[in-house]
N, C-alpha and C positions, 0 to 999 in steps of 0.2 A: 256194668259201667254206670256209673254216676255221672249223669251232664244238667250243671247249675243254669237254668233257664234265667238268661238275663232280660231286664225291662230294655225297652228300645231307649229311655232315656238314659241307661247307664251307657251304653255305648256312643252319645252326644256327649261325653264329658272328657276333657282334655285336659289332664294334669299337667304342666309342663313344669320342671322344677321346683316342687311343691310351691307353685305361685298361688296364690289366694287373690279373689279379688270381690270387693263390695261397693256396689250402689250408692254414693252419697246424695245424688241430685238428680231426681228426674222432671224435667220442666216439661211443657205442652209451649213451644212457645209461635210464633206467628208474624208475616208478613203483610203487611196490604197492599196489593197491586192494584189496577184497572176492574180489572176481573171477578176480585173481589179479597178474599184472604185467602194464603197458602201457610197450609199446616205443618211445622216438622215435630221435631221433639229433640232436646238437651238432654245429653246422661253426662255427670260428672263420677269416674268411676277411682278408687282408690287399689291398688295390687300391691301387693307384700309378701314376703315368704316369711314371715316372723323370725327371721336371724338377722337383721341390719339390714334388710333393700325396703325400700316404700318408691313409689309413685302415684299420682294422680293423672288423668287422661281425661281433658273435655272433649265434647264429638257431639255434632248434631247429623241427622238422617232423618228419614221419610216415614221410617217406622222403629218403636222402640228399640226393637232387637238388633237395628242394622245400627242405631245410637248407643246401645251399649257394647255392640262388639267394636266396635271403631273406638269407644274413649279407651277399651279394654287394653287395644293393642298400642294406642300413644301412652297408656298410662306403664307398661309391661317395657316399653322405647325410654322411657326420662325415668329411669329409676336414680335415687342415691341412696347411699351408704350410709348409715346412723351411726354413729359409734357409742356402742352398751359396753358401759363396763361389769365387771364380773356380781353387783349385787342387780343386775338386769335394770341400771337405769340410767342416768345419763350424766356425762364427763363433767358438769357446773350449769350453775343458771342462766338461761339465756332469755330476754325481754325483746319479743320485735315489733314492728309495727309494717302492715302492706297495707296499704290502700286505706279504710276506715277501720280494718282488725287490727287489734293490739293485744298480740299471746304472751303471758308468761309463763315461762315451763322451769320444774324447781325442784333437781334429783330428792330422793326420800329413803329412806333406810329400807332395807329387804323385808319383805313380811308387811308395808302398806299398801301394794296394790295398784291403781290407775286411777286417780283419782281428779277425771277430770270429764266432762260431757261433750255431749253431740258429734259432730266431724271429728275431734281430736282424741275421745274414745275410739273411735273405730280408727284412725291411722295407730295412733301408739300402740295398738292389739296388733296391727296389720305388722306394724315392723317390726316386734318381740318387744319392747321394752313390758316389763312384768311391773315395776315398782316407779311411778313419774307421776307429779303434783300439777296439776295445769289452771290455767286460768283465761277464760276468754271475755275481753273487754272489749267496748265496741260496737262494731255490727254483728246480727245475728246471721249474715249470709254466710251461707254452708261452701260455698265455692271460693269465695275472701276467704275465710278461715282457713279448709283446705291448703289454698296456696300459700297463707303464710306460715302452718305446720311446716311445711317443705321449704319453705325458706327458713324458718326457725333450726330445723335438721343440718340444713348446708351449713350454719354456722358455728358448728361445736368446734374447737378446738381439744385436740388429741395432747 
């Protein structure tokens, strides 16, 4: 008989729905009371299954791991729907502005790729688009951005 010795970390790993999820933001960030300062930590997590769902999850906790499972599961709770058309990119161009971010995202012919940085590289992967032109004007906060990906997404017209 053949028996495949597993690592103990394969058996921590929980596929659920082929959901994928990546790390955009991890802060240290801090309180000051009487007492003196109290420490937690910020994770801003991104989850996708690269066929049309994306969301984003903030969460702060005490220690990294209990901040990234916490953004993990609000981010897995607020998913929305993309709508990709068949050259894997997106239905017309759409221009938004949240906060100080101002995104423009600007479907592309099949065979160009993702051609765009930072936070909205890793969502447009996260939600399958294969072929989408992006542009981020503004601030460089990865959290602003972030949410205004997902507001940019809410608004495609089908």
């Amino acid at each position: 008989m053949n028996y495949k010795k597993t690592k103990q970390s394969d058996k921590n790993i929980k596929e659920q729905d082929d959901m994928q999820s990546v790390i955009l933001d991890l802060a240290r960030v801090t309180r000051v009371q009487r007492g003196g300062k109290r420490m937690r930590f910020r994770a801003c997590v991104g989850a996708g299954d690269k066929k049309g769902k994306i969301g984003i999850g903030i969460a702060k906790g005490a220690d990294v791991s209990i901040a990234v499972e916490k953004a993990t599961r609000r981010a897995k709770k607020n998913m929305i729907q993309v709508p990709i058309t068949e050259g894997g990119t997106i239905p017309h161009t759409v221009n938004v502005k949240f906060k100080a971010a101002n995104i423009l995202f600007k479907p592309v012919i099949s065979g160009s790729g993702i051609k765009a940085g930072g936070v909205i590289r890793i969502l447009c992967d996260l939600s399958g688009l294969k072929n989408i032109s992006a542009k981020t004007m503004g601030t460089k906060n990865q959290i602003t951005n972030a949410q205004a990906v997902i507001k940019a997404f809410g608004q495609f017209k089908i």
